[in-house]
Biopython code that builds the backbone (N, CA, C, O; Angstrom):
import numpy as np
from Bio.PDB.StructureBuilder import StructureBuilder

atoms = [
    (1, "UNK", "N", (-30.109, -54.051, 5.772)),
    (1, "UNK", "CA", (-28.765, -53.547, 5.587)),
    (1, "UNK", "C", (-27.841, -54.261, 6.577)),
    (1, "UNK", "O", (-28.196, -54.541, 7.722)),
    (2, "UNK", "N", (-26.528, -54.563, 6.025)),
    (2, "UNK", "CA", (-25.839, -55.125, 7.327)),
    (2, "UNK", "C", (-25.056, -53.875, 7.456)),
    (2, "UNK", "O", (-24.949, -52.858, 6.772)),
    (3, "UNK", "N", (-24.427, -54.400, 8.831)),
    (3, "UNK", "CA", (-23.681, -53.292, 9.548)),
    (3, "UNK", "C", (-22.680, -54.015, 10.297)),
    (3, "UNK", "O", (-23.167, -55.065, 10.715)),
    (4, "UNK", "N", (-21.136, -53.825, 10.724)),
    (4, "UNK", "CA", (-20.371, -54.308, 11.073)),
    (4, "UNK", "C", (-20.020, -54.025, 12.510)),
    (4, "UNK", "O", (-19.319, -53.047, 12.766)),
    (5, "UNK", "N", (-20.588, -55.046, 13.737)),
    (5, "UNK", "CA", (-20.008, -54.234, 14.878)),
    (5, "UNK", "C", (-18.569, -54.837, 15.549)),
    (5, "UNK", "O", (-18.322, -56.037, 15.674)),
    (6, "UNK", "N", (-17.818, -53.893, 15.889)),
    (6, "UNK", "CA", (-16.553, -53.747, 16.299)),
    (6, "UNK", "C", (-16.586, -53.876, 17.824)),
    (6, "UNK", "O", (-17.350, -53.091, 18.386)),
    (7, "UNK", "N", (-15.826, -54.813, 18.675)),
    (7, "UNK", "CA", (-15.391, -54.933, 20.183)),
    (7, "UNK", "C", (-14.293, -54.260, 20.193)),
    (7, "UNK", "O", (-13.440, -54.689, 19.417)),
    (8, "UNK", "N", (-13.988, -53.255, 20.872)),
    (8, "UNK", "CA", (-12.797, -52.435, 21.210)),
    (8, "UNK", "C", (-13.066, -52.932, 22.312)),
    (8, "UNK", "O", (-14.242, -53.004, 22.667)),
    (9, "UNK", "N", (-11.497, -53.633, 23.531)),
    (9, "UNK", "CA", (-11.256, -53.699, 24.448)),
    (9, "UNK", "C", (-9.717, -53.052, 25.033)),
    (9, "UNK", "O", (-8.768, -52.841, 24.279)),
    (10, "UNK", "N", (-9.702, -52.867, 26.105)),
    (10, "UNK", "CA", (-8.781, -52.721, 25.916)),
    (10, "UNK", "C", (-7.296, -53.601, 26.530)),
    (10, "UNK", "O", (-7.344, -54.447, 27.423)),
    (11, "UNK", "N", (-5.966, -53.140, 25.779)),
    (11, "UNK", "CA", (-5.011, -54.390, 25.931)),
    (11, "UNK", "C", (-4.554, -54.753, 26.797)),
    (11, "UNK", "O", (-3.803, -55.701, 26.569)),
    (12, "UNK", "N", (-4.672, -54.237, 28.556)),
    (12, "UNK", "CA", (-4.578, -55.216, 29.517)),
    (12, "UNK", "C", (-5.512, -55.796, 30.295)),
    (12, "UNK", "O", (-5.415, -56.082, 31.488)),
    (13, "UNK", "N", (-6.473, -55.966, 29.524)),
    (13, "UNK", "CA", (-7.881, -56.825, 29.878)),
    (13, "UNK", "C", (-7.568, -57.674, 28.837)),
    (13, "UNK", "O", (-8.431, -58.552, 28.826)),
    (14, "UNK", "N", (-6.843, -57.834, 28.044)),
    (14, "UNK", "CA", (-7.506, -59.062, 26.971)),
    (14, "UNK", "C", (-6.850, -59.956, 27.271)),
    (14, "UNK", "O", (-5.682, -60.051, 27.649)),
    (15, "UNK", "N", (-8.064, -61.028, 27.003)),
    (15, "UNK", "CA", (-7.177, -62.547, 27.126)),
    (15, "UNK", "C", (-7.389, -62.960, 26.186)),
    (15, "UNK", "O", (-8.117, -63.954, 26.177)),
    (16, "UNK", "N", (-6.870, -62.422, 24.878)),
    (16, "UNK", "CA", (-7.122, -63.731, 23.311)),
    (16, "UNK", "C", (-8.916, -64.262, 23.377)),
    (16, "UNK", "O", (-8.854, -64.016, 22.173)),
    (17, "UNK", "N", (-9.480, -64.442, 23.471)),
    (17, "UNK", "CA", (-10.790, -64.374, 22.911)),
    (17, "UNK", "C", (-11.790, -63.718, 22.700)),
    (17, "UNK", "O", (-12.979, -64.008, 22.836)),
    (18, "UNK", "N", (-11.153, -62.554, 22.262)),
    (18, "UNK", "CA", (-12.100, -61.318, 21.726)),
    (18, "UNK", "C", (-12.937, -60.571, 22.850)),
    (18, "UNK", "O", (-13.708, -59.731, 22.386)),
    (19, "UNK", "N", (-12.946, -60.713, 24.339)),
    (19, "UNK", "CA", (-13.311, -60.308, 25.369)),
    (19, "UNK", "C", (-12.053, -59.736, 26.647)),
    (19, "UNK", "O", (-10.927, -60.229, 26.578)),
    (20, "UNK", "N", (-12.287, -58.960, 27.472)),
    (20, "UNK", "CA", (-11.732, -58.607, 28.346)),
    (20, "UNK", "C", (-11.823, -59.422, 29.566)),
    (20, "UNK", "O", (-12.856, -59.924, 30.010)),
    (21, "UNK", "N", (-10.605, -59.507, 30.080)),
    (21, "UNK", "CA", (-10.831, -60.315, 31.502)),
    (21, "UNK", "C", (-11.845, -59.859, 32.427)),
    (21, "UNK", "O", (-12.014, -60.820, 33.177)),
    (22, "UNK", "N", (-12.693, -58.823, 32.825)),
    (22, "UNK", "CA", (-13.418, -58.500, 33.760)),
    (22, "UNK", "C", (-14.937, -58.382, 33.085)),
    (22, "UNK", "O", (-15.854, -57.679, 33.509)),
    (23, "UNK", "N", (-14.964, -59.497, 31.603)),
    (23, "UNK", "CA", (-16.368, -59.405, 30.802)),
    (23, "UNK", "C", (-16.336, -61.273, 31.000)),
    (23, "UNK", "O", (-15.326, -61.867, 30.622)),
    (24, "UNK", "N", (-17.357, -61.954, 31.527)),
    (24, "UNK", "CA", (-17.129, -63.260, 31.583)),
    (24, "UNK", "C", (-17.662, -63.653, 30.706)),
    (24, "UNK", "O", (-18.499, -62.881, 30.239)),
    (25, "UNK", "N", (-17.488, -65.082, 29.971)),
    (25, "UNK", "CA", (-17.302, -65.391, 28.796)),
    (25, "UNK", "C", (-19.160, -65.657, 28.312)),
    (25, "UNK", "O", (-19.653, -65.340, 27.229)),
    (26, "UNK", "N", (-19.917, -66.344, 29.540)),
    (26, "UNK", "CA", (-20.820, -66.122, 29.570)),
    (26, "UNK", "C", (-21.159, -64.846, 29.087)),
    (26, "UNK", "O", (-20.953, -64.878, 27.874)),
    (27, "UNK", "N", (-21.564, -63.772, 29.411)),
    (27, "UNK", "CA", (-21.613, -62.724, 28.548)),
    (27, "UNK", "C", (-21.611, -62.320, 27.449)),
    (27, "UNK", "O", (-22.373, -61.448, 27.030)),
    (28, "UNK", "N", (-20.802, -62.859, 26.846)),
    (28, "UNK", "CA", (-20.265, -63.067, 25.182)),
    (28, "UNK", "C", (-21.111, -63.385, 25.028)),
    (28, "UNK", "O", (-21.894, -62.581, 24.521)),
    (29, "UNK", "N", (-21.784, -65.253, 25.440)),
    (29, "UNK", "CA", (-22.552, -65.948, 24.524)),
    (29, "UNK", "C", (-23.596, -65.777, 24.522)),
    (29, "UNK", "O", (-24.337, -65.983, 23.561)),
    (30, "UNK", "N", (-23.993, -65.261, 25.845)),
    (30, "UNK", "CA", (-25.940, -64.284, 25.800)),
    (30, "UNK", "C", (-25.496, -63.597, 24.672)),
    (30, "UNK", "O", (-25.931, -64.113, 23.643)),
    (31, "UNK", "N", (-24.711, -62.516, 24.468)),
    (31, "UNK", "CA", (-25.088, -61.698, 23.495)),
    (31, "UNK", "C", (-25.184, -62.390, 21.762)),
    (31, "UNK", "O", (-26.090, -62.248, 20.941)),
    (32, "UNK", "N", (-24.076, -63.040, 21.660)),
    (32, "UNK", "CA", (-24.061, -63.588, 20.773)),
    (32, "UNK", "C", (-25.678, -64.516, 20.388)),
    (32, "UNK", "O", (-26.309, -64.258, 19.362)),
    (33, "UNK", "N", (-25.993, -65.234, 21.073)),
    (33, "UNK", "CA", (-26.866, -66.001, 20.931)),
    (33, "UNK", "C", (-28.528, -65.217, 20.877)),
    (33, "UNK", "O", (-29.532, -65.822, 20.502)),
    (34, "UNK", "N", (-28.519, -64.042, 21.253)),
    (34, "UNK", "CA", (-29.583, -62.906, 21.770)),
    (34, "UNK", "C", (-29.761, -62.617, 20.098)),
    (34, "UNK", "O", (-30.881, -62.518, 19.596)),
    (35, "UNK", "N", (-28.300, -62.474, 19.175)),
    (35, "UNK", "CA", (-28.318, -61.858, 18.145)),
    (35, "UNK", "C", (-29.120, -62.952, 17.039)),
    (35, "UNK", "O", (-30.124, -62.683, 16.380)),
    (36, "UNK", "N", (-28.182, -64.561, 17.053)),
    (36, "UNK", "CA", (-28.645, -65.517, 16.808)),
    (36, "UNK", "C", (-30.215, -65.934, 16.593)),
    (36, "UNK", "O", (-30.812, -66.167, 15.541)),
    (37, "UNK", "N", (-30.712, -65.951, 18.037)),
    (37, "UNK", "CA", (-32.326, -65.819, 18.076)),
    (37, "UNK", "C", (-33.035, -64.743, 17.946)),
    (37, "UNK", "O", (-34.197, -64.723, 18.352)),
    (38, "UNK", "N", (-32.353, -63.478, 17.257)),
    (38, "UNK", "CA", (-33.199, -62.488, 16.723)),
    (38, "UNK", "C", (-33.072, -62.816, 15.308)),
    (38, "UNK", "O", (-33.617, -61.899, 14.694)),
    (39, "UNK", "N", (-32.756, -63.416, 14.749)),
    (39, "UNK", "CA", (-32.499, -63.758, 13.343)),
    (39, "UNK", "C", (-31.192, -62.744, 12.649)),
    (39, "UNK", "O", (-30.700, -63.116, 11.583)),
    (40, "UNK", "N", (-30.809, -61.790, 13.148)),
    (40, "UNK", "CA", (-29.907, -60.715, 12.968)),
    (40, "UNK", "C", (-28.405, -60.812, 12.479)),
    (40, "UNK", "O", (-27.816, -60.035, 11.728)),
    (41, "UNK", "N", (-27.874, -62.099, 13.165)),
    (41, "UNK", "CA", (-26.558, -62.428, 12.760)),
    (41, "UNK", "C", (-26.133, -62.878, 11.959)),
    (41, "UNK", "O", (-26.139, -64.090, 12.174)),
    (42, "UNK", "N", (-25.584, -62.596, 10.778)),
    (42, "UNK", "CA", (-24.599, -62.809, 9.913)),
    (42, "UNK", "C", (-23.587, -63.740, 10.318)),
    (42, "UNK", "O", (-23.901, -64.930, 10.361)),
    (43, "UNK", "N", (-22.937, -63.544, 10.487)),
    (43, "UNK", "CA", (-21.595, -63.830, 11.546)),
    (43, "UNK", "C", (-20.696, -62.484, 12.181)),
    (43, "UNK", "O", (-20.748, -61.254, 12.139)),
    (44, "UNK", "N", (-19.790, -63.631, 12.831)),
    (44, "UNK", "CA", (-18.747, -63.100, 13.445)),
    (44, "UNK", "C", (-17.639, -63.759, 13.817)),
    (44, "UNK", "O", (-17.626, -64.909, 13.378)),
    (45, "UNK", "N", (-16.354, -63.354, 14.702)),
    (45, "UNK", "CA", (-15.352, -63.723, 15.468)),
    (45, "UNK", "C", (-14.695, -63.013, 16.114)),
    (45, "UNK", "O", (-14.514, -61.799, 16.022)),
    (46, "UNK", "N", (-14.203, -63.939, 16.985)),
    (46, "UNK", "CA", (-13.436, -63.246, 18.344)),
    (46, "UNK", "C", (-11.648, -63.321, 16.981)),
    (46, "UNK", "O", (-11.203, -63.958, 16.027)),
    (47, "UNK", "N", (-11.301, -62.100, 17.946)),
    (47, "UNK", "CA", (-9.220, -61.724, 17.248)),
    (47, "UNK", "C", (-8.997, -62.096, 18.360)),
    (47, "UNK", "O", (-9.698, -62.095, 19.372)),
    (48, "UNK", "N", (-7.469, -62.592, 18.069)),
    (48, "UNK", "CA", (-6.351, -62.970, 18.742)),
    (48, "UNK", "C", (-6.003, -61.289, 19.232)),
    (48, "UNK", "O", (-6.209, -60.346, 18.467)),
    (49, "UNK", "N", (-5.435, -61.122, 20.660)),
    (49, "UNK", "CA", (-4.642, -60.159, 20.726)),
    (49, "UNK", "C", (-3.873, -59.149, 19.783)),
    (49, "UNK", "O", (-2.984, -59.559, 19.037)),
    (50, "UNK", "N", (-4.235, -57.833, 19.834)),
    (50, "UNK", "CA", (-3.221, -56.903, 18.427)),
    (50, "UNK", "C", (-2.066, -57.346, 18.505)),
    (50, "UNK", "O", (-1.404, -57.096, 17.498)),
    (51, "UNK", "N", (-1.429, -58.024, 19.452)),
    (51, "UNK", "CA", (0.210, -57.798, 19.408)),
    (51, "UNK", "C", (0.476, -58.849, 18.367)),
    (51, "UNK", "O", (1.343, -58.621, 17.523)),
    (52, "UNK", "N", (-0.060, -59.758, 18.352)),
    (52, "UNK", "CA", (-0.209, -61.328, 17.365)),
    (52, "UNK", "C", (-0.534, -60.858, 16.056)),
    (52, "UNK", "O", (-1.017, -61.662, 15.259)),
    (53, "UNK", "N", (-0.255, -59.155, 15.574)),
    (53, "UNK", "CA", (-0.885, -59.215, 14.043)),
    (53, "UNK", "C", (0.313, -58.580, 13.788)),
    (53, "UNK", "O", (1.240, -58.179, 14.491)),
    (54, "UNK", "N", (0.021, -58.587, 12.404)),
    (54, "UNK", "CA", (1.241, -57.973, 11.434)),
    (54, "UNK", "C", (0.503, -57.004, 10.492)),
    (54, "UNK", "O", (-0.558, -57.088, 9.874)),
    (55, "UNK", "N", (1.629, -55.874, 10.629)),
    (55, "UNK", "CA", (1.300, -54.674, 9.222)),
    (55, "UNK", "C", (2.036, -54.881, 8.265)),
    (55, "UNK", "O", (3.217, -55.226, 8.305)),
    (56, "UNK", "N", (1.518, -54.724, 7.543)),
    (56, "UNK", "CA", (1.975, -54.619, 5.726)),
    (56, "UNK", "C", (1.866, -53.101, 5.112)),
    (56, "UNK", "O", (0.770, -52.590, 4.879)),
    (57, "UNK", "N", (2.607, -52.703, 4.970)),
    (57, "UNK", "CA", (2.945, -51.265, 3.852)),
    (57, "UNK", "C", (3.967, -51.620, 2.598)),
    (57, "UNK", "O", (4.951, -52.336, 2.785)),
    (58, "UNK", "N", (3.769, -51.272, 1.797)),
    (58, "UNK", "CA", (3.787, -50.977, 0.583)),
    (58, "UNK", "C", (4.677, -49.617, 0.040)),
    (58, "UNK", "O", (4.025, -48.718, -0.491)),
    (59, "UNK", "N", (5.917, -49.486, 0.147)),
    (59, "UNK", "CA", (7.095, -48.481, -0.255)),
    (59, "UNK", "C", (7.507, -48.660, -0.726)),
    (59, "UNK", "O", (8.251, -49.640, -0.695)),
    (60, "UNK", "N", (7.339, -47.485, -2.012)),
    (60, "UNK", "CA", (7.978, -48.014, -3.358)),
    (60, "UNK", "C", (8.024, -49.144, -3.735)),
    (60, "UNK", "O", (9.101, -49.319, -4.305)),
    (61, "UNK", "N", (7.397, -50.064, -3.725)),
    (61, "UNK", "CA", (7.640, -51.274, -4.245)),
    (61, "UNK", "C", (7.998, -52.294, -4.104)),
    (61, "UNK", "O", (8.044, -53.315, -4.789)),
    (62, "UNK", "N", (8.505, -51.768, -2.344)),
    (62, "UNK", "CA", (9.127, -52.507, -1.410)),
    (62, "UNK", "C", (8.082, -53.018, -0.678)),
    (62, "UNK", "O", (6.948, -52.540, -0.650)),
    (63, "UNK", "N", (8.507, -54.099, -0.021)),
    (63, "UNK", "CA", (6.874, -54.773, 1.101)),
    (63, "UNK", "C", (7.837, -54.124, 2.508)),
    (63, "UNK", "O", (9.059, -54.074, 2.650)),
    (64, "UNK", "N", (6.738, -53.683, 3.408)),
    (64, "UNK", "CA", (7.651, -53.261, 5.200)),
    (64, "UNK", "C", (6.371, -54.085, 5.898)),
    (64, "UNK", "O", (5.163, -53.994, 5.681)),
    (65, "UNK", "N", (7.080, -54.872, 6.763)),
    (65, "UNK", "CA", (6.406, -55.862, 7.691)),
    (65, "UNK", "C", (6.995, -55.059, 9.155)),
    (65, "UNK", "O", (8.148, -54.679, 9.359)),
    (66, "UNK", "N", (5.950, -54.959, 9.959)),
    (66, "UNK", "CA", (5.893, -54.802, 11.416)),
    (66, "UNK", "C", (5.175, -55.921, 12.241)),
    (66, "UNK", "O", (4.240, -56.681, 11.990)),
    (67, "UNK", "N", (5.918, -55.736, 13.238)),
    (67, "UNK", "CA", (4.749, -56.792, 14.104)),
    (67, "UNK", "C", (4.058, -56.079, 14.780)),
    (67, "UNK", "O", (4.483, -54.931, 14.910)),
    (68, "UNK", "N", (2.582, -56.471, 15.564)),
    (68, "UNK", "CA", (2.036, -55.913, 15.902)),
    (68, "UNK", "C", (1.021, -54.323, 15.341)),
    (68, "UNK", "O", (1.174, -53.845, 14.217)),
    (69, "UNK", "N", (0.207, -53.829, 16.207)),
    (69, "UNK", "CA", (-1.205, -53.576, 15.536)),
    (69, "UNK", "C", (-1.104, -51.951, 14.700)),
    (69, "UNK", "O", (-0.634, -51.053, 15.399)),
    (70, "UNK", "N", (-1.351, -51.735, 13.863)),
    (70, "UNK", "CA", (-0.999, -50.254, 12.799)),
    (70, "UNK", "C", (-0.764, -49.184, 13.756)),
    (70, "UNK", "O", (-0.058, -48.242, 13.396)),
    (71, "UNK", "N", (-1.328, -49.203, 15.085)),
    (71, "UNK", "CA", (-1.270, -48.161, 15.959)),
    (71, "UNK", "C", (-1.132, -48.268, 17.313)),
    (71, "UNK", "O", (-1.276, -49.459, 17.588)),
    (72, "UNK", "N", (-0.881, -47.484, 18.515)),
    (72, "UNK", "CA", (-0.937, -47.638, 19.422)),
    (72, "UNK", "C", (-1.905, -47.135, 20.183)),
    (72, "UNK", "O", (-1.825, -45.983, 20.610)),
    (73, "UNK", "N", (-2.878, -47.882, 20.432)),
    (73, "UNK", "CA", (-4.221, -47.161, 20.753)),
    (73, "UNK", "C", (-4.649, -47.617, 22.404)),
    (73, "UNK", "O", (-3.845, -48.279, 23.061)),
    (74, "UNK", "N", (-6.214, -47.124, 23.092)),
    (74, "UNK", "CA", (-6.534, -47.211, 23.776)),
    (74, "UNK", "C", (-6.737, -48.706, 24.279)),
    (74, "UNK", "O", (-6.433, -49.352, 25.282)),
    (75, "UNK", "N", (-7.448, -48.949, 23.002)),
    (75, "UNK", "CA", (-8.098, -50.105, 23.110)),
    (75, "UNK", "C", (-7.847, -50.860, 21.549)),
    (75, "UNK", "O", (-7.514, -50.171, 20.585)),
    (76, "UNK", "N", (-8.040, -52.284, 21.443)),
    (76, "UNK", "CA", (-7.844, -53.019, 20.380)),
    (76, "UNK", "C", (-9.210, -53.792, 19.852)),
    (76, "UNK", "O", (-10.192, -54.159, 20.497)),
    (77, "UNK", "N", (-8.982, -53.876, 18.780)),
    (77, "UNK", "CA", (-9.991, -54.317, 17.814)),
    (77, "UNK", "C", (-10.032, -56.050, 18.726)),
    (77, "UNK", "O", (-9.104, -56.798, 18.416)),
    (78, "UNK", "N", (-11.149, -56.642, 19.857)),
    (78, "UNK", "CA", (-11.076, -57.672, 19.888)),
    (78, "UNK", "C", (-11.833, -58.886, 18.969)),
    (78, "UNK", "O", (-11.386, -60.031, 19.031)),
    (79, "UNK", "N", (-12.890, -58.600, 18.197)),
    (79, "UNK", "CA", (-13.270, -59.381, 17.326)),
    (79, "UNK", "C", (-14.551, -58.342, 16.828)),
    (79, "UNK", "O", (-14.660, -57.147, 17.104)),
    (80, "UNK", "N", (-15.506, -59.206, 15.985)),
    (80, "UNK", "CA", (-16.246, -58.878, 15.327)),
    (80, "UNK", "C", (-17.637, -59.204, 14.723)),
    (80, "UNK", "O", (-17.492, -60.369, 14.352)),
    (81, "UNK", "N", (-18.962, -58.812, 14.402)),
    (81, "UNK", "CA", (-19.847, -59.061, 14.478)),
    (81, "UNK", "C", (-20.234, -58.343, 12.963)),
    (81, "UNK", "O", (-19.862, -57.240, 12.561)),
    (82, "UNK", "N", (-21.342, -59.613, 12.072)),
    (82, "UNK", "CA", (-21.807, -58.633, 10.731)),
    (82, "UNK", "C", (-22.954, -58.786, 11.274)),
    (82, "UNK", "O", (-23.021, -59.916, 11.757)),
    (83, "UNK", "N", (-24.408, -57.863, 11.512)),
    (83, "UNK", "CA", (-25.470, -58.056, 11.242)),
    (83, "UNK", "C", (-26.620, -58.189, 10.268)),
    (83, "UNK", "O", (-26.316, -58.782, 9.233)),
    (84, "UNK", "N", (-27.254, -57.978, 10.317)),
    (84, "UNK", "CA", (-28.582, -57.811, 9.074)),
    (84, "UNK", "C", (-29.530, -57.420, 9.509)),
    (84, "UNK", "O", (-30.327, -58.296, 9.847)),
    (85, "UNK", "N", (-30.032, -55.699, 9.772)),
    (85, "UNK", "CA", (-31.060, -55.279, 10.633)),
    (85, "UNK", "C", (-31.419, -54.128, 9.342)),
    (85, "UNK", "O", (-30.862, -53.796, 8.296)),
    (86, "UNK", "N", (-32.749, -53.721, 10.115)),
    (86, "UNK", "CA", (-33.325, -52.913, 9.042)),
    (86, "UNK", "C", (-32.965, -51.048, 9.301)),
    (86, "UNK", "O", (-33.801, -50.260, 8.858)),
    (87, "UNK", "N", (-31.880, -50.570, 9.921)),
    (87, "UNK", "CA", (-31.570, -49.358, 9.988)),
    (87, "UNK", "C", (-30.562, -49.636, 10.725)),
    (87, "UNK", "O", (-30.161, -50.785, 10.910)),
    (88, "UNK", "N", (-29.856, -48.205, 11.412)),
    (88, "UNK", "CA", (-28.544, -48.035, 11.922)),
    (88, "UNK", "C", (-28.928, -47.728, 13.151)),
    (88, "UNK", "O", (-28.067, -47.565, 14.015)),
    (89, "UNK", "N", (-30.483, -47.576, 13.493)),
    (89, "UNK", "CA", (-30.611, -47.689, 15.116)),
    (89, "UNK", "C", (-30.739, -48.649, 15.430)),
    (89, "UNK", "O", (-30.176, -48.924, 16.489)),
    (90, "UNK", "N", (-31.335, -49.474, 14.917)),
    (90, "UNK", "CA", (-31.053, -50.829, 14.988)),
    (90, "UNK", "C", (-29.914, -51.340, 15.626)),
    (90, "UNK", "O", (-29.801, -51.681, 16.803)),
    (91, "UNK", "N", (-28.985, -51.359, 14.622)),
    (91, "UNK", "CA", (-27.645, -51.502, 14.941)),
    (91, "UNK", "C", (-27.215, -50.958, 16.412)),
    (91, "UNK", "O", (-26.875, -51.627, 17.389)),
    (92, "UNK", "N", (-27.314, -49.747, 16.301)),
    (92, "UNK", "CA", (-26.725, -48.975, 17.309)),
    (92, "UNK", "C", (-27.836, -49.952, 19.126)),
    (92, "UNK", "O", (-27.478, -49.925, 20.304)),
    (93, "UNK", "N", (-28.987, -50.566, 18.572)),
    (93, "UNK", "CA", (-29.772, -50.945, 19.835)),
    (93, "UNK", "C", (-28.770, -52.343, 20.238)),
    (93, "UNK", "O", (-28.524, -52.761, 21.369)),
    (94, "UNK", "N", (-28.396, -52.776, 19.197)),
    (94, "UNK", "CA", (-27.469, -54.167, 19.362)),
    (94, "UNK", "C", (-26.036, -54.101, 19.528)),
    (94, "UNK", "O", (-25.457, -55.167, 19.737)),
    (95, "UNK", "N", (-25.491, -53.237, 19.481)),
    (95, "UNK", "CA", (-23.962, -52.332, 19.620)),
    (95, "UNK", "C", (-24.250, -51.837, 21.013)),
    (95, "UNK", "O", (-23.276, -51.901, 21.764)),
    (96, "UNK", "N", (-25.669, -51.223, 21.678)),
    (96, "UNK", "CA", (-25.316, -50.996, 23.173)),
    (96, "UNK", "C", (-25.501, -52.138, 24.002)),
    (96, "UNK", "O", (-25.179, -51.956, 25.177)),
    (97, "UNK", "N", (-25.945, -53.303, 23.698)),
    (97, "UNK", "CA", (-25.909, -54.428, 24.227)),
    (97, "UNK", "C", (-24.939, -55.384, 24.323)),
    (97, "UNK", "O", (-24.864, -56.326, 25.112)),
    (98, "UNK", "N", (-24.104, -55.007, 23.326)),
    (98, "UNK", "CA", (-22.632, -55.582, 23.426)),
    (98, "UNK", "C", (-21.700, -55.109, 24.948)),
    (98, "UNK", "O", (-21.740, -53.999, 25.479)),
    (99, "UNK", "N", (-20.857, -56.368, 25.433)),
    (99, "UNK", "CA", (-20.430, -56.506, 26.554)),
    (99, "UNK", "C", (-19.076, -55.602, 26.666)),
    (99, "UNK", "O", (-18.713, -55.317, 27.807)),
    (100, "UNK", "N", (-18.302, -55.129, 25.560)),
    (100, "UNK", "CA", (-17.240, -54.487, 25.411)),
    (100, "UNK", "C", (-17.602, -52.764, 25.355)),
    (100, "UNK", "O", (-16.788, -51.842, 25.404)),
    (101, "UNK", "N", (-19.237, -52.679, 25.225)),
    (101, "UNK", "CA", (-19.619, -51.271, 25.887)),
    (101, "UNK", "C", (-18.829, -51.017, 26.938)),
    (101, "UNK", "O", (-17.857, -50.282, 26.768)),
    (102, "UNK", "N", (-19.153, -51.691, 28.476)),
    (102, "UNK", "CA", (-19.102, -51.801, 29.412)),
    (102, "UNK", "C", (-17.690, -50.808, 29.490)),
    (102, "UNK", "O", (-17.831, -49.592, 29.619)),
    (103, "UNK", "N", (-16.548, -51.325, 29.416)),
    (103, "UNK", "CA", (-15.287, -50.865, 29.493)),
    (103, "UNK", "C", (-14.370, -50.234, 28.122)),
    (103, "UNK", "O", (-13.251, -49.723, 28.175)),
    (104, "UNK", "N", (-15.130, -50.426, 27.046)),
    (104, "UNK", "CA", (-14.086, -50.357, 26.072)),
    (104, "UNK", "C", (-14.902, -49.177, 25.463)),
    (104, "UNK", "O", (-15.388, -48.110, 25.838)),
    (105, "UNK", "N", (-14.779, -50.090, 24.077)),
    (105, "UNK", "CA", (-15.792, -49.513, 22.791)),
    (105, "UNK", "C", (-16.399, -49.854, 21.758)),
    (105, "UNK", "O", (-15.682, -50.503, 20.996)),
    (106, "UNK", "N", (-17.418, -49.691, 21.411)),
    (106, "UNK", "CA", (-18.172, -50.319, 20.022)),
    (106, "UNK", "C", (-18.095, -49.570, 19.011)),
    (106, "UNK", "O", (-18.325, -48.389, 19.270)),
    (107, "UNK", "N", (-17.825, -49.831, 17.808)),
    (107, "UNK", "CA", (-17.873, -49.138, 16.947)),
    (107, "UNK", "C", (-18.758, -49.811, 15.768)),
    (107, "UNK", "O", (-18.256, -50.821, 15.276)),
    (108, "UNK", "N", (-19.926, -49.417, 15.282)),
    (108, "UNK", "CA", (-20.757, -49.691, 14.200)),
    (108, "UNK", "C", (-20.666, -48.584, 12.488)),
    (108, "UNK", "O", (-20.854, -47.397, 12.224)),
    (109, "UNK", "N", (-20.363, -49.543, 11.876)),
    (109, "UNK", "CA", (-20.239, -49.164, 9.988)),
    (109, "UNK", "C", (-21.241, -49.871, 9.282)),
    (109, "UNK", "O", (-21.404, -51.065, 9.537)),
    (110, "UNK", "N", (-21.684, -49.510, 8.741)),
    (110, "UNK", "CA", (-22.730, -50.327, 7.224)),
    (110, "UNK", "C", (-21.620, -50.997, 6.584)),
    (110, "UNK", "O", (-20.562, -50.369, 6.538)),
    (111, "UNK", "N", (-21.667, -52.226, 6.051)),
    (111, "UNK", "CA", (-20.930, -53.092, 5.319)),
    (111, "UNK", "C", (-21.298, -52.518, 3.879)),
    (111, "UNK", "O", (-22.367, -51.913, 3.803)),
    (112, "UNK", "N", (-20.513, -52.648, 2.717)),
    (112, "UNK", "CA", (-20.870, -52.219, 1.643)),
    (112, "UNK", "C", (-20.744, -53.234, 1.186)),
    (112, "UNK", "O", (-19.886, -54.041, 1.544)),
    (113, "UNK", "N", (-21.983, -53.501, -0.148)),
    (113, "UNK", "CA", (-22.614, -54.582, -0.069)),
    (113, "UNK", "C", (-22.464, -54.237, -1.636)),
    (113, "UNK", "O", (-22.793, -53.240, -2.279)),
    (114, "UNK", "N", (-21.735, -55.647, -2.065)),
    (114, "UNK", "CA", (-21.250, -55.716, -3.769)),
    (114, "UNK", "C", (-22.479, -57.070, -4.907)),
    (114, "UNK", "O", (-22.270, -57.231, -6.109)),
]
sb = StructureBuilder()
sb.init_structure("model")
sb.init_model(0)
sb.init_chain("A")
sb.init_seg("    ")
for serial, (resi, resn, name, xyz) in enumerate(atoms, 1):
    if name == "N":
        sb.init_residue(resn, " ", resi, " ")
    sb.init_atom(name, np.array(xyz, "f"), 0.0, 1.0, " ", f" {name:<3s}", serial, name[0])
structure = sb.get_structure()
């Protein structure tokens, strides 16, 4: 089953590559590469900063553009990870090994699979 894991950091730690300033980049790539040589990874990517995105809504028929991220939250979506493991503890064993534990948050979903 894949499962989608989420880096929540938060926005005055981020420096644009999907990590927090006080997570060194090293870090990232153990994990990344940990996932790699488990055979597990799908893919992934690091996001640009929330402030660098745009919302789209849909009123009446009208398009409404905002800048910046749907909400004002704790922490921001810094990038992203698909796996391919055989359960959701699984997941959840590779989601606590992620470096954005540390300070932020992980968030793991099953991908629905068409």
């Amino acid at each position: 089953m894949q499962y989608m894991i989420m880096n929540y950091v938060r926005p005055d730690e981020f420096v644009g590559e999907g990590r927090p300033d006080n997570q060194p980049k090293e870090a990232w790539k153990a994990y990344t590469q940990a996932m790699i040589d488990a055979g597990v990874m799908v893919e992934g990517n690091a996001l640009h900063p929330a402030h660098t995105g745009t919302t789209v809504r849909l009123r009446d028929g009208q398009r409404e553009i905002a800048d910046g991220p749907y909400a004002d939250t704790k922490e921001h979506l810094g990038g992203y990870y698909i796996i391919e493991v055989p359960d959701l503890d699984t997941a959840l064993d590779w989601a606590a090994r992620n470096p954005a534990a540390d300070s932020g948050a992980v968030e793991v979903r099953p991908v629905v699979m068409r």
